[in-house]
mmCIF entry with sequence, helices, sheets and N, C-alpha, C, O atoms, coordinates in Angstrom:
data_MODEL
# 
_entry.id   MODEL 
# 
_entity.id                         1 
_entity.type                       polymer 
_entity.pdbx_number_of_molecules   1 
# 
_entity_poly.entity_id                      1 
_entity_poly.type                           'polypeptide(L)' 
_entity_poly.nstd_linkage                   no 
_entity_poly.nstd_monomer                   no 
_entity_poly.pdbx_seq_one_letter_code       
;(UNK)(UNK)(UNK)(UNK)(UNK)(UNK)(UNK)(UNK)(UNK)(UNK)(UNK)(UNK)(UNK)(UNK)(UNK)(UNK)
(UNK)(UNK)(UNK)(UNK)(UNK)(UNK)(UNK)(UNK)(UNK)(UNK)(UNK)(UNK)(UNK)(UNK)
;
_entity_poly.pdbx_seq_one_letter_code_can   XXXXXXXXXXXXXXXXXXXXXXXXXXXXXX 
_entity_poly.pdbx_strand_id                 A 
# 
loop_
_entity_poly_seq.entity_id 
_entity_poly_seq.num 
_entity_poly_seq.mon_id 
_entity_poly_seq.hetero 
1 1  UNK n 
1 2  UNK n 
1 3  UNK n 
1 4  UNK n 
1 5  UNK n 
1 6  UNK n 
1 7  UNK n 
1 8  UNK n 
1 9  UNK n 
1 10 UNK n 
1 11 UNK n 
1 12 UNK n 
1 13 UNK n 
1 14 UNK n 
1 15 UNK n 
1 16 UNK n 
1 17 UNK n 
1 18 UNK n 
1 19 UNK n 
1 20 UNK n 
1 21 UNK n 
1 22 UNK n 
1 23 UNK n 
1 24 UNK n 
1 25 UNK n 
1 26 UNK n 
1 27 UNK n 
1 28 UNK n 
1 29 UNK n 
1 30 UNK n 
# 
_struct_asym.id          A 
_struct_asym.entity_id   1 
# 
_struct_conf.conf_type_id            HELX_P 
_struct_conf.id                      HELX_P1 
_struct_conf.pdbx_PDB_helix_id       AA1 
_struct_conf.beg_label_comp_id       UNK 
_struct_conf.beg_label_asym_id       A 
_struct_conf.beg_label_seq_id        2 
_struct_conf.pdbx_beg_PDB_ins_code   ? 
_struct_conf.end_label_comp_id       UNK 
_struct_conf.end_label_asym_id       A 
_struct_conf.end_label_seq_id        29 
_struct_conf.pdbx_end_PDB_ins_code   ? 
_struct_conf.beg_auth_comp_id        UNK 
_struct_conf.beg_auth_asym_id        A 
_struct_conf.beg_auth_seq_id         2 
_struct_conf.end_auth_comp_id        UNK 
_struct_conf.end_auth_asym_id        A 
_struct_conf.end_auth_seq_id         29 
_struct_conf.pdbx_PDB_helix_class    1 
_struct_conf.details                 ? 
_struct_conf.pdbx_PDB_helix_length   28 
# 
_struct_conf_type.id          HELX_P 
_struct_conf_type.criteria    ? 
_struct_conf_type.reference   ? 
# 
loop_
_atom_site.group_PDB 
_atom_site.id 
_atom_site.type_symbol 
_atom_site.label_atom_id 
_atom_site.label_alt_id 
_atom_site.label_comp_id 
_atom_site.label_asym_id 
_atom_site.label_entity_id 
_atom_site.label_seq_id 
_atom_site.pdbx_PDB_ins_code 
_atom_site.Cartn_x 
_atom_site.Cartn_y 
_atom_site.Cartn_z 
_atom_site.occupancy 
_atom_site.B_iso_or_equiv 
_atom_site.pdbx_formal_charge 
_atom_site.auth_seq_id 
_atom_site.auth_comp_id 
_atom_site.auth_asym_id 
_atom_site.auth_atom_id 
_atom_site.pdbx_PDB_model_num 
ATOM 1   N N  . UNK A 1 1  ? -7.885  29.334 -18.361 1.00 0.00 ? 1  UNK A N  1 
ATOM 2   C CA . UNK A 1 1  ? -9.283  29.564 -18.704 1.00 0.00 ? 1  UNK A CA 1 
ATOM 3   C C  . UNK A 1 1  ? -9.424  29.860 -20.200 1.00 0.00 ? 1  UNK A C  1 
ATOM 4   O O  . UNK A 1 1  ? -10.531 29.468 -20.569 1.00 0.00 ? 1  UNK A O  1 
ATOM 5   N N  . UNK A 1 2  ? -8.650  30.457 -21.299 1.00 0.00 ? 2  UNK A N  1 
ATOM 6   C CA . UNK A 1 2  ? -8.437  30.988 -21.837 1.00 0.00 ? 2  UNK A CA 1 
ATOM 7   C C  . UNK A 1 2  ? -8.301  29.739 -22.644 1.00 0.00 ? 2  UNK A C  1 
ATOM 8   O O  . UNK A 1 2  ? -9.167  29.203 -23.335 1.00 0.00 ? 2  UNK A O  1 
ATOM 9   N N  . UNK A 1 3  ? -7.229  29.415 -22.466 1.00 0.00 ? 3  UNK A N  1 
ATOM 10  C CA . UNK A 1 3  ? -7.134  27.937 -23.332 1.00 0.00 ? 3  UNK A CA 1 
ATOM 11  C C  . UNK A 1 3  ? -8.051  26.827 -23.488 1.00 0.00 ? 3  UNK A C  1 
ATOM 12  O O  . UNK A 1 3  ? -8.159  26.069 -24.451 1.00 0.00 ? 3  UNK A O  1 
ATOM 13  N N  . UNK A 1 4  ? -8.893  26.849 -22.064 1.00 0.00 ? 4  UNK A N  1 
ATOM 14  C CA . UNK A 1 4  ? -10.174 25.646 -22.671 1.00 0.00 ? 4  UNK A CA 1 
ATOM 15  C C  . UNK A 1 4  ? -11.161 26.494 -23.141 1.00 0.00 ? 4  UNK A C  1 
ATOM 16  O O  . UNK A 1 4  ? -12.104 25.901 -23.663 1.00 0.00 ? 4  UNK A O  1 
ATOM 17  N N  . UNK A 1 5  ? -11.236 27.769 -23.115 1.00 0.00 ? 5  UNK A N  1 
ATOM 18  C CA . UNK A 1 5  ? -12.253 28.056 -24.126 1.00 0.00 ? 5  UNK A CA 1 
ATOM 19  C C  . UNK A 1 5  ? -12.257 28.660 -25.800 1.00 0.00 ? 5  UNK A C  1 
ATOM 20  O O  . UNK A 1 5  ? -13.121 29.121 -26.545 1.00 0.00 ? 5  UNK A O  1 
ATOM 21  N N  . UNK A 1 6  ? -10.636 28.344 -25.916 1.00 0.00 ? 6  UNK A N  1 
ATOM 22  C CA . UNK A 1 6  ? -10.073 28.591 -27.232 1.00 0.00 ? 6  UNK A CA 1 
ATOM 23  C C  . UNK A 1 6  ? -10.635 26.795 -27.746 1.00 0.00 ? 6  UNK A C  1 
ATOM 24  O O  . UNK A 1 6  ? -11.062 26.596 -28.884 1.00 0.00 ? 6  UNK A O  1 
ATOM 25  N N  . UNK A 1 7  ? -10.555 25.936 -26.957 1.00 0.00 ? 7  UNK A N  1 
ATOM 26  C CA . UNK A 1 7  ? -10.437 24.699 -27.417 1.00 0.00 ? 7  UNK A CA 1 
ATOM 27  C C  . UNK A 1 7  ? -12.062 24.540 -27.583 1.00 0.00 ? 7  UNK A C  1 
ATOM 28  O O  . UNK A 1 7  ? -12.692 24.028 -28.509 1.00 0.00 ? 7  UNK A O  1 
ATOM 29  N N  . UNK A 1 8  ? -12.346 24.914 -26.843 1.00 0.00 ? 8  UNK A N  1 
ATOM 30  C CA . UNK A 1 8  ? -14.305 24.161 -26.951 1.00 0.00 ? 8  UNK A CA 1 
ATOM 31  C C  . UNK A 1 8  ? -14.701 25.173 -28.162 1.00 0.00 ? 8  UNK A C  1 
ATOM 32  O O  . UNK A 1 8  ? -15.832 24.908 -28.570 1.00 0.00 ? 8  UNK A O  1 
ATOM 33  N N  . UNK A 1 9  ? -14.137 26.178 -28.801 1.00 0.00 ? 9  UNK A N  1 
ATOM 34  C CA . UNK A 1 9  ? -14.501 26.970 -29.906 1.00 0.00 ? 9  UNK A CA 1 
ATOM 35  C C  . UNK A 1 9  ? -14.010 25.801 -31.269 1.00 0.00 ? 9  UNK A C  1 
ATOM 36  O O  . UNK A 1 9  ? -14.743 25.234 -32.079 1.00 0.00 ? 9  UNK A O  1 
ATOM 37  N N  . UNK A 1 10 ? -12.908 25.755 -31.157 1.00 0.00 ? 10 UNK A N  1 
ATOM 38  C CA . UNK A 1 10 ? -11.867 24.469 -32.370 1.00 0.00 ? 10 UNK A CA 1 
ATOM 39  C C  . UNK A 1 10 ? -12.601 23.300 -32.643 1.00 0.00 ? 10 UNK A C  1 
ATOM 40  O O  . UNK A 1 10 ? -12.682 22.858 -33.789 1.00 0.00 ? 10 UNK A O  1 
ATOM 41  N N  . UNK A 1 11 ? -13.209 22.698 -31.554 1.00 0.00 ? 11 UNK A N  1 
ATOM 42  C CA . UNK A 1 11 ? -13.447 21.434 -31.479 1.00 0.00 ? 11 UNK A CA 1 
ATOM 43  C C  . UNK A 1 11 ? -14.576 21.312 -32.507 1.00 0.00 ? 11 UNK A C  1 
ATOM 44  O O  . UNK A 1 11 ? -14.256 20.752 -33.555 1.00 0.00 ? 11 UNK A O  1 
ATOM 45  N N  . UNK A 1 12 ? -15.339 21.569 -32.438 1.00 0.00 ? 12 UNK A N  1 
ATOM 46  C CA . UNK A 1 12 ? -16.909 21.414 -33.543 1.00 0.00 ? 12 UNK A CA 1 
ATOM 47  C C  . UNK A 1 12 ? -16.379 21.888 -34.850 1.00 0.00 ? 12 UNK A C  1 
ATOM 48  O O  . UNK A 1 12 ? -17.034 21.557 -35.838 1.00 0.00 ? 12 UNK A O  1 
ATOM 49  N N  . UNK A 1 13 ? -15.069 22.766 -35.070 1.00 0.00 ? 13 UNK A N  1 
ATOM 50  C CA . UNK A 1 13 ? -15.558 23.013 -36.497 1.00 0.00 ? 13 UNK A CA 1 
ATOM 51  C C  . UNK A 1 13 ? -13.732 22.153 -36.739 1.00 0.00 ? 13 UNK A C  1 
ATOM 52  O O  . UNK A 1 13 ? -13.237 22.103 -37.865 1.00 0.00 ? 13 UNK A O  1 
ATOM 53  N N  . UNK A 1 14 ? -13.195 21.733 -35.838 1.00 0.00 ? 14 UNK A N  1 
ATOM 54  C CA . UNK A 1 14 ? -12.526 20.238 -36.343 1.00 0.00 ? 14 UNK A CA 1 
ATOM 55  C C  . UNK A 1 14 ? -12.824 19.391 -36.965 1.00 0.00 ? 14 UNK A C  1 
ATOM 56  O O  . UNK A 1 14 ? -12.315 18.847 -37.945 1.00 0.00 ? 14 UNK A O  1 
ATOM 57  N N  . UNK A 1 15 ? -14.131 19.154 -36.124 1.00 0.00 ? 15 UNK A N  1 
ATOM 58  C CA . UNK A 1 15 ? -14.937 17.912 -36.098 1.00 0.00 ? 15 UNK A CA 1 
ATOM 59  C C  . UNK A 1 15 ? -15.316 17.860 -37.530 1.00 0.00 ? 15 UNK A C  1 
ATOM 60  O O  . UNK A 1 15 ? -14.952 17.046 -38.378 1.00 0.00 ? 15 UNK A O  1 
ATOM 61  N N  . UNK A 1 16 ? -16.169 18.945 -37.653 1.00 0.00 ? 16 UNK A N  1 
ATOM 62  C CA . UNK A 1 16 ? -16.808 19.083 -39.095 1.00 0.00 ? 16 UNK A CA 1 
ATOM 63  C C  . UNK A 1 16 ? -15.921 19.614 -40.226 1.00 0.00 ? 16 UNK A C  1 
ATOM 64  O O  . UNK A 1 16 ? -16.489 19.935 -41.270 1.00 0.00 ? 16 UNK A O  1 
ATOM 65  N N  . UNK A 1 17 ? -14.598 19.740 -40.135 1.00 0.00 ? 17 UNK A N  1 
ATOM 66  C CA . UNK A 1 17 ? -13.468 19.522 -40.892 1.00 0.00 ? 17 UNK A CA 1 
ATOM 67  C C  . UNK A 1 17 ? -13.280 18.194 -41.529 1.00 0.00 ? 17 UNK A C  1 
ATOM 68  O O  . UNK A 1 17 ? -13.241 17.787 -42.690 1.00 0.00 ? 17 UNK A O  1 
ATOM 69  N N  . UNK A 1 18 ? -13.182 17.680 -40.382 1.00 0.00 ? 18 UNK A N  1 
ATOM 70  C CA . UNK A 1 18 ? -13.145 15.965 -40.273 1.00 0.00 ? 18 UNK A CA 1 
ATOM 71  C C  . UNK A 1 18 ? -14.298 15.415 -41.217 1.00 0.00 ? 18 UNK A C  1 
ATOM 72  O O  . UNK A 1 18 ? -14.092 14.894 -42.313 1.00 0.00 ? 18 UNK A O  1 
ATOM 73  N N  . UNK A 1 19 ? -15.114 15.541 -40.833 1.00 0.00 ? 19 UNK A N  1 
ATOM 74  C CA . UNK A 1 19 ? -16.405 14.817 -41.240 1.00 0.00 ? 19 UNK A CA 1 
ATOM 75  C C  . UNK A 1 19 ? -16.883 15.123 -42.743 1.00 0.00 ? 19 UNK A C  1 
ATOM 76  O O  . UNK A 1 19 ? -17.551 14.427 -43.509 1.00 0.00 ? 19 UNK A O  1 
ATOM 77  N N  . UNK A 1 20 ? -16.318 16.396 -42.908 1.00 0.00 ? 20 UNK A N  1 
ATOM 78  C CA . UNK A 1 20 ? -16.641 17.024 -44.394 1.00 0.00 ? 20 UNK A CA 1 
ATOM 79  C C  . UNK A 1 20 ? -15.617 16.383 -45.253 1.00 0.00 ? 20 UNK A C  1 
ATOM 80  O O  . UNK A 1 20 ? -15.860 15.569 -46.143 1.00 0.00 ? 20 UNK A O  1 
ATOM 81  N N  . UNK A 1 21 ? -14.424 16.833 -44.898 1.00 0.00 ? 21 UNK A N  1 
ATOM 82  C CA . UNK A 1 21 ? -13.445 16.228 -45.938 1.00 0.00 ? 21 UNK A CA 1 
ATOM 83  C C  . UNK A 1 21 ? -13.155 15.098 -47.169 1.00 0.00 ? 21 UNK A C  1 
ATOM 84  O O  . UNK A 1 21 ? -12.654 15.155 -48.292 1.00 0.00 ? 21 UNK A O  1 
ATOM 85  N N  . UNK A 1 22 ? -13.819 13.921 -46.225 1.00 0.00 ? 22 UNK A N  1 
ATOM 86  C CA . UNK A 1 22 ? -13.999 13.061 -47.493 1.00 0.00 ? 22 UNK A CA 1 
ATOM 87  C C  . UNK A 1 22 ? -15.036 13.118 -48.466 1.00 0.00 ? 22 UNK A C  1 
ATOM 88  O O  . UNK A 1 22 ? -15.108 12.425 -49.481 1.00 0.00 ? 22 UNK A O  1 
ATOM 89  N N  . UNK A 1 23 ? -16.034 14.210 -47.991 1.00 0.00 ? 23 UNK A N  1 
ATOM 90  C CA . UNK A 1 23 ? -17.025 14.080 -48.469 1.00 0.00 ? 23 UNK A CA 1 
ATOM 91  C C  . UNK A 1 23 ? -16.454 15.152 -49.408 1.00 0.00 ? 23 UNK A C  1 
ATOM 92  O O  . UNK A 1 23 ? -16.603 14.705 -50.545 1.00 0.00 ? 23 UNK A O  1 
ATOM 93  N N  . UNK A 1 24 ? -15.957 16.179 -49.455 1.00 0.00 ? 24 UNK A N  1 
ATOM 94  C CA . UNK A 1 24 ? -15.498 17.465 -50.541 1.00 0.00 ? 24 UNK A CA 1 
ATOM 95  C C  . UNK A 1 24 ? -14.278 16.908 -51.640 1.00 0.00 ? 24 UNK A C  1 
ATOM 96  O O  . UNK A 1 24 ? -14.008 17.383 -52.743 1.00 0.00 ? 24 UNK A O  1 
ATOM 97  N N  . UNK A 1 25 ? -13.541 15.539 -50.822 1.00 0.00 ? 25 UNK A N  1 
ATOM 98  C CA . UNK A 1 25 ? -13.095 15.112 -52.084 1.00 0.00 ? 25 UNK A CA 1 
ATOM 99  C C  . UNK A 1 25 ? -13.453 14.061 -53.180 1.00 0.00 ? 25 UNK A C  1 
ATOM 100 O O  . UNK A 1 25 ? -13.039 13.621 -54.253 1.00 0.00 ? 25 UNK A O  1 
ATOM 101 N N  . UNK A 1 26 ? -14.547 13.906 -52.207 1.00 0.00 ? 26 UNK A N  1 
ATOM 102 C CA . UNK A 1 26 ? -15.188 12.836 -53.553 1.00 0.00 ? 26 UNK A CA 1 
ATOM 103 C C  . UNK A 1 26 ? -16.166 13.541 -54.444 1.00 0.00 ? 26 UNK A C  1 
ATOM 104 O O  . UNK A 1 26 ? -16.656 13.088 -55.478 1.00 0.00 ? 26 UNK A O  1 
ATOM 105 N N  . UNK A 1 27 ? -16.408 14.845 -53.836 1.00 0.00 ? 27 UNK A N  1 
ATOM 106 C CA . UNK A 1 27 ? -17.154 15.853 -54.617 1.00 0.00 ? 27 UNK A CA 1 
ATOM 107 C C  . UNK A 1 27 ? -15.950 16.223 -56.249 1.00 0.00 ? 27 UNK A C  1 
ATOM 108 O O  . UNK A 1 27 ? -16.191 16.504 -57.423 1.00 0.00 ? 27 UNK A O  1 
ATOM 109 N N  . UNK A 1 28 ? -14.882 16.050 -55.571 1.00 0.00 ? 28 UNK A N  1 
ATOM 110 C CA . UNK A 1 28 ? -13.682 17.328 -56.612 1.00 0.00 ? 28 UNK A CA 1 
ATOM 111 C C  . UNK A 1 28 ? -13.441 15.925 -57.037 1.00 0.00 ? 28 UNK A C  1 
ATOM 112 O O  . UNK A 1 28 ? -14.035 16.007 -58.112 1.00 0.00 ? 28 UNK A O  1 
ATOM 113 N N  . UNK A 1 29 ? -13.007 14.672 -56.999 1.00 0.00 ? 29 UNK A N  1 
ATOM 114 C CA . UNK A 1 29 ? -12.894 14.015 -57.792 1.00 0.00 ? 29 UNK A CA 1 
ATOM 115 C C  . UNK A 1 29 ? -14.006 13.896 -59.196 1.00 0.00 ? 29 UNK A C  1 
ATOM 116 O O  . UNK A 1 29 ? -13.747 13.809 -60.397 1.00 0.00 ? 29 UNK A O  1 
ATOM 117 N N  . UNK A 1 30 ? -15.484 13.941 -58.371 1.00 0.00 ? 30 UNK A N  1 
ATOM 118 C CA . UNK A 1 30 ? -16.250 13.356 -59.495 1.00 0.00 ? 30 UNK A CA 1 
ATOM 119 C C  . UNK A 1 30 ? -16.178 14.458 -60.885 1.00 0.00 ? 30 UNK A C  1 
ATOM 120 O O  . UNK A 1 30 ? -16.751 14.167 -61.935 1.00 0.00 ? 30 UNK A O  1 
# 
């Protein structure tokens, strides 16, 4: 129980790990 609700916490700010990333390095490049 413990473990899928460690995981449904991870998942969205994975996601938006994911999704940000290229966007923060094309920020630090420019």
């Amino acid at each position: 129980m413990y473990k899928i609700e460690k995981k449904e916490n991870l998942e969205p700010t994975v996601i938006r790990m994911v999704v940000q990333a290229p966007f923060m390095a094309k920020r630090a490049k420019a």
